[in-house]
N, C-alpha and C positions, 0 to 999 in steps of 0.2 A: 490395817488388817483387811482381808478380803471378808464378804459377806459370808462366804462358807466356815472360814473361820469363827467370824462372829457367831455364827449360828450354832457350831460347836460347843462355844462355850458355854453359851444359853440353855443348849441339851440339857443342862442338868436340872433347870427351873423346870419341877418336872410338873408343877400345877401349869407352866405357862406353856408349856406342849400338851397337854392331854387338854387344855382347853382350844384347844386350834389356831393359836398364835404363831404367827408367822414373819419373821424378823424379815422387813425386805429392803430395808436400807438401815447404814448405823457409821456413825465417823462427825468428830469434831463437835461433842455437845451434844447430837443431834440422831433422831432414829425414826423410822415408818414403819408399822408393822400391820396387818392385817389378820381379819378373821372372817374366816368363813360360816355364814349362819346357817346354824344346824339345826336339829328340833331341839336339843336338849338347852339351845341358847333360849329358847322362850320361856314367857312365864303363861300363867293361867288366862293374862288378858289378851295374848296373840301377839305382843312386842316384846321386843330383845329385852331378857331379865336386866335389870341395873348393874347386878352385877357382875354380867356376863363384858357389860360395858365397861364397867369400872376395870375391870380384869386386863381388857386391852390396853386401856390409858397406861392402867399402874404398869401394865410389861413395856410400855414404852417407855415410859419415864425412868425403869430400872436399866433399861439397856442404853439411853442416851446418857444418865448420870453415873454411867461405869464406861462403856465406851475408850473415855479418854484415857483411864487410869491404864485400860490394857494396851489401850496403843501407845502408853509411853512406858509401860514394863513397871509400874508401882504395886506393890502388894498393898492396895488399898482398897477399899470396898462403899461404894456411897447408898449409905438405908435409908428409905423411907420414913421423915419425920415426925410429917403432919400432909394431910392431902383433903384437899373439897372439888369437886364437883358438882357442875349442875347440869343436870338434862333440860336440853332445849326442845326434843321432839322425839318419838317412838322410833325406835329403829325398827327395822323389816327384813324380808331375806334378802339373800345375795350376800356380799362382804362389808363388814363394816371396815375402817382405816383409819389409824390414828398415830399421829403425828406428835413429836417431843422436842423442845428446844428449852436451851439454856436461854435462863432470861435475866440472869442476876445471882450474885452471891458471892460468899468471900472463901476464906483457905478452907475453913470446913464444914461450909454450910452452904446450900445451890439451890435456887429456886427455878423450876420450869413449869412452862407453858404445856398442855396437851390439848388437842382436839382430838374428837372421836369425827369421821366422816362415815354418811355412804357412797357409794361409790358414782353417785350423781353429783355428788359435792356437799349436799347438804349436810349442817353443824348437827351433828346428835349430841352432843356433850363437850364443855368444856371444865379441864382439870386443871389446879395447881397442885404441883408438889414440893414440897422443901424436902432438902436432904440435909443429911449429915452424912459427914466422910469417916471413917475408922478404919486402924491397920486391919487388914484382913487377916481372919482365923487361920490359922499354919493346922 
């Protein structure tokens, strides 16, 4: 699937576009997406709300643990199980970036890696998520 494609079908997560998510790569397991910090990402102390961060993670790990299913035509859908994160440092303006990989798991169950970055490199967060896979709602 081309990124434009991807991006389409993502259109419809309509919390993961009005939060400024931005799918900028996605294929094989695996996905970057970024966001742009805006005021409404901060909280009362001046750093990126947690869970404006979380938001990122979790859109990444939704589009790399579905990804595959579309590119090989399954009407299957992989949800979110269980997820933790931990913030390592405040994030700030500019864009944050966060990254999704398959790290493990079986026929219907997947566990991935997230980082949250900004765009100097440094770790703002890192996330695990376990999925589970179910036929997709018709």
């Amino acid at each position: 699937m081309t990124i434009d494609e991807v991006r389409k079908v993502f259109a419809a997560d309509k919390y993961l576009t009005m939060t400024g998510v931005v799918i900028e790569e996605a294929g094989g397991d695996r996905c970057r997406c970024s966001m742009k910090v805006l005021p409404m990402h901060f909280n009362a102390g001046g750093a990126v709300q947690g869970g404006a961060i979380y938001t990122l993670a979790d859109s990444a790990f939704a589009v790399a643990s579905n990804i595959g299913h579309l590119e090989r035509g399954e009407d299957l859908l992989t949800v979110s199980q269980s997820a933790s994160i931990s913030y390592l440092r405040a994030g700030g303006e500019g864009t944050l970036y966060a990254t999704a990989q398959k790290v493990g798991g079986g026929k219907r169950s997947s566990v991935f890696r997230m980082e949250v970055a900004d765009a100097d490199g440094n770790i703002i967060a890192i996330m695990t998520g376990n999925g589970c896979t179910v036929p997709r709602k018709k």
